[in-house]
N, C-alpha and C positions, 0 to 999 in steps of 0.2 A: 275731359278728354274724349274724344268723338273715336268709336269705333271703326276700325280701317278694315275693307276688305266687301265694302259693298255698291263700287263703282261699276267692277267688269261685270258685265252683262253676256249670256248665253251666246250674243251674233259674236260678242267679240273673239270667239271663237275660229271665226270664220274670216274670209278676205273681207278686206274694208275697202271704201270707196277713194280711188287714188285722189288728191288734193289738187293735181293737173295732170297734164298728160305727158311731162317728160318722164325721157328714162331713166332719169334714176331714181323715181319710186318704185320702193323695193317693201315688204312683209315678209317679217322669218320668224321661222320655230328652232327651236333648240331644246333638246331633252337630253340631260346626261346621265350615267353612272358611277358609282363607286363601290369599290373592293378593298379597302384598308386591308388587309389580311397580304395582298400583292402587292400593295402601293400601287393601284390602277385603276386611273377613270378613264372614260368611255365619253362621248359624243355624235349625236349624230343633230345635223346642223344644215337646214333649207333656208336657204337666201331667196323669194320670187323677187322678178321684174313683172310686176304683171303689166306693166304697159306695152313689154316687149313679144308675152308669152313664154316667158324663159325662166329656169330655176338655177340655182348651183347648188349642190348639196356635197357636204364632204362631212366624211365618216374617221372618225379618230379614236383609235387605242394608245396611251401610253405607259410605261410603268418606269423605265430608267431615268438616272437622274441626269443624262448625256441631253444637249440639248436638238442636235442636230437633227433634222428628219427620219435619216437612216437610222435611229432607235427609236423611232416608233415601233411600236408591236403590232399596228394595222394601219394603214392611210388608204381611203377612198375618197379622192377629188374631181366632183362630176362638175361641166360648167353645159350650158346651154342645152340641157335636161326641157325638152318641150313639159308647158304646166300641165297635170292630168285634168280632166273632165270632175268635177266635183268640187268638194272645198276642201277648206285647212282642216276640220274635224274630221275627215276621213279622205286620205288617199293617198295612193301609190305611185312612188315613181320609178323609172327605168331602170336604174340603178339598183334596185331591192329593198328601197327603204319605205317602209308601210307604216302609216300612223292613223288609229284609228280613236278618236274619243267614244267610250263606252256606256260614258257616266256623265252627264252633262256640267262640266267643269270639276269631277272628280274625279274622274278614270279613263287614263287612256291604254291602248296598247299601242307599242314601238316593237315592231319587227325589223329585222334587216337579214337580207341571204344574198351571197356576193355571188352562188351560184359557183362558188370555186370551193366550198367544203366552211365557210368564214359564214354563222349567224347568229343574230339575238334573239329573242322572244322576253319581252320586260313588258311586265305590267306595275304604270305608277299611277300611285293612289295620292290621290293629296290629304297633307299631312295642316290644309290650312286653306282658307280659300283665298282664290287668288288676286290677288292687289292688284293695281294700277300705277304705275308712277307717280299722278296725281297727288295720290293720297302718301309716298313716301319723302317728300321736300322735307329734308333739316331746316328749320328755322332760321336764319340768316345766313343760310350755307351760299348763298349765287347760285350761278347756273352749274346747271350739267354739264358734262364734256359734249353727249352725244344731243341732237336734236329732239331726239323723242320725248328727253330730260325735261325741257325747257317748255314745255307745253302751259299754257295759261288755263287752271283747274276752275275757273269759272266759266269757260266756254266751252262749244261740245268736242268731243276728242276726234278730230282728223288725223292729227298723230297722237300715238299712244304708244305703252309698252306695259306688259304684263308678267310679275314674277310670282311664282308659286315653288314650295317646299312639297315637295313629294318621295312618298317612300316609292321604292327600286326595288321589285320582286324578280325573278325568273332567272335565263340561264346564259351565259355569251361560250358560242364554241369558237376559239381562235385560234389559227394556226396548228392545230388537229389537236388544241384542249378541251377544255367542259370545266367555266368558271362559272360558282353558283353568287347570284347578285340578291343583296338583300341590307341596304343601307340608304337611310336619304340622299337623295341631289334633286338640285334645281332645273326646273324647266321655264322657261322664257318665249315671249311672241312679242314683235314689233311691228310698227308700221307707220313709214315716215319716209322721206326725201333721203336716197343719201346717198351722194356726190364717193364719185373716185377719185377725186383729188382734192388737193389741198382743203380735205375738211379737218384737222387740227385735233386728229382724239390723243387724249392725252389725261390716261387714268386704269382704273382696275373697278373689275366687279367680282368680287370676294365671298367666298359664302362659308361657313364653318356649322358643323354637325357635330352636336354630343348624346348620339342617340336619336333616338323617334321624339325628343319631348323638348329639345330649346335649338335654337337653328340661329345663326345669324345671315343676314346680307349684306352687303357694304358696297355702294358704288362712290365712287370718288373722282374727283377733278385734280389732277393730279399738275398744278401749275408750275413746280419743280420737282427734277428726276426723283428725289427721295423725301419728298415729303406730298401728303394728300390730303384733301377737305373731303371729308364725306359730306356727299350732298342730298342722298338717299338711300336708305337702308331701312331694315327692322328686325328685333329679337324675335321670335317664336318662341311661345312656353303653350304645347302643349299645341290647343287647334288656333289660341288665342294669339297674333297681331301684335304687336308693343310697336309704335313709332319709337325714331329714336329722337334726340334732340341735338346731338351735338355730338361730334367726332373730327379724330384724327387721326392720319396714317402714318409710319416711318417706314423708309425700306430700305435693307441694305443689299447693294449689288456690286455686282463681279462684271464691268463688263455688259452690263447690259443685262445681263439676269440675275433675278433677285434671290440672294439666301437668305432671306429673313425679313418675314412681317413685322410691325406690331403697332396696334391700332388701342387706339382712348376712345374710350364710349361714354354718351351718358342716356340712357334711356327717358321717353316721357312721364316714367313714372318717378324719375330725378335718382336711379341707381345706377352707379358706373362700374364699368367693366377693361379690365388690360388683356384681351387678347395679343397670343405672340404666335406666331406662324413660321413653321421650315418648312419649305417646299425639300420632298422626298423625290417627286420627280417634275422634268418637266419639257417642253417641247416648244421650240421658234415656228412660226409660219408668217406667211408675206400674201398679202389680199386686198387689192383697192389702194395701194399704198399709205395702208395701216402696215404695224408690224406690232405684230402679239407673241407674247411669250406666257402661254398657258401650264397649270401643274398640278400637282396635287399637294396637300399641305398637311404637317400634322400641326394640328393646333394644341394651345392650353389654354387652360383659364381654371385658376382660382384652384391650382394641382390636377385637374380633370385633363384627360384628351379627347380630343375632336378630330374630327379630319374632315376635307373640303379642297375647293379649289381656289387659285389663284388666276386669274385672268389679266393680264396687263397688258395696257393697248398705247403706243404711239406712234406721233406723225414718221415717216419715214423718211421727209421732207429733214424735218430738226433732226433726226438721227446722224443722216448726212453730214448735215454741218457742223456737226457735235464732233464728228470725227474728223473732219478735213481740219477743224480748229484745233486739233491735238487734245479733247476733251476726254476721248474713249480710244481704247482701241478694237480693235474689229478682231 
């Protein structure tokens, strides 16, 4: 079994060269948090155009388990944010939200001040180094949902996508409190083509925490409402990488949002795992016409608890017609 986790390279850091010159190549970052103790993760989330010069960046707090926007505990949704002077390993934008890598693929700082009394200061450490998509393909799983998925790991990476486990140190003031953050979450970077319409995502990217010492990921292609192929993912023990080999997801929903994970693993070391997931909270948004319904989870496994998040992503398109068919209701 070949050792995973030494594809990304120090530029990959940094903006990469667009594949052509429409607009809709886009590079984004994503770094989050978590508070179990609340029931409350945290995101803050840069989309670039850089063909266009433009960023979107929206900043997300939730904890309740209502799903509509107006129980958010914080929303900031910037669009057409001019890109600053510098690169993706350090810079600032208008908005407040500052990211600076400290550590060359180990440590970054994530600042945000909304300038109305609302700021973070997190320093995350990786708890692993950071992979490639490349390197997380299940073995007969097909393709990804999203394009970056689908990349052919024999040739050089024009598109790519980067996940890392990092621990979440420092302080979030919201809403005139003082929450202290001190628990793993996942940070992410992409960079690929991708279309605002009719691109067909349709799946979850999953991650559960038991501690600083085992971590899951799980992205899935999600071909019906409740049921998922995991197509890429990996265990964490420790600073150590596990691919996995083979996975499935089930989920059960209300409506369109899910009360309950629960996912079949088998790792490449040939040990399997029943992960089961309740999201405690969780939160709708509407982008590109995707429609996501993000949360947080408490996980189990094997009597232990974990917590993490739930990410689930579909077309808006099929939504639609899901419901004009009498499928769902709204």
């Amino acid at each position: 079994m070949s050792k995973i986790g030494s594809v990304i390279q120090h530029r990959d850091a940094k903006f990469h060269t667009p594949t052509d010159d429409n607009d809709n190549w886009c590079e984004t970052n994503w770094f989050g948090f978590t508070i179990p103790e609340e029931r409350m993760r945290g995101s803050a989330y840069a989309l670039f155009r850089t063909n266009l010069g433009v960023c979107r960046s929206s900043i997300q707090v939730s904890s309740q388990a209502e799903k509509h926007i107006l129980a958010l505990d914080y929303l900031r949704d910037d669009f057409h944010i001019r890109i600053p002077s510098g690169d993706l390993d350090d810079f600032h934008l208008s908005n407040g939200l500052r990211v600076k890598m400290t550590k060359p693929m180990e440590e970054w700082i994530v600042e945000f001040d909304d300038g109305r009394g609302n700021h973070w200061n997190l320093l995350q450490t990786a708890l692993m180094p950071p992979v490639s998509v490349t390197e997380l393909t299940l073995p007969d799983s097909g393709a990804g949902y999203a394009i970056f998925q689908r990349h052919d790991p024999s040739t050089p990476m024009a598109t790519g996508h980067i996940d890392q486990t990092m621990q979440v140190e420092g302080e979030v003031v919201l809403n005139g409190r003082k929450y202290q953050v001190d628990f793993p979450s996942n940070r992410d970077h992409s960079w690929s083509p991708r279309r605002e319409y009719g691109h067909n995502l349709m799946g979850n990217f999953d991650e559960a925490h038991f501690g600083r010492d085992l971590s899951f990921l799980l992205q899935t292609r999600n071909d019906e409402l409740e049921h998922g192929t995991v197509t890429h993912g990996y265990l964490r023990e420790g600073s150590e990488v596990i691919p996995l080999k083979v996975g499935v997801g089930r989920y059960r929903f209300e409506n369109w949002v899910i009360r309950e994970l629960k996912y079949e693993i088998e790792d490449a070391k040939g040990r399997s795992y029943r992960l089961k997931g309740e999201p405690v909270s969780c939160v709708e948004a509407y982008q590109a016409n995707a429609f996501t319904v993000t949360g947080m989870v408490r996980w189990t496994l094997e009597g232990e608890t974990g917590w993490g998040d739930f990410k689930w992503h579909w077309d808006v398109q099929k939504m639609q017609a899901a419901v004009r068919e009498g499928l769902f209701e709204l």
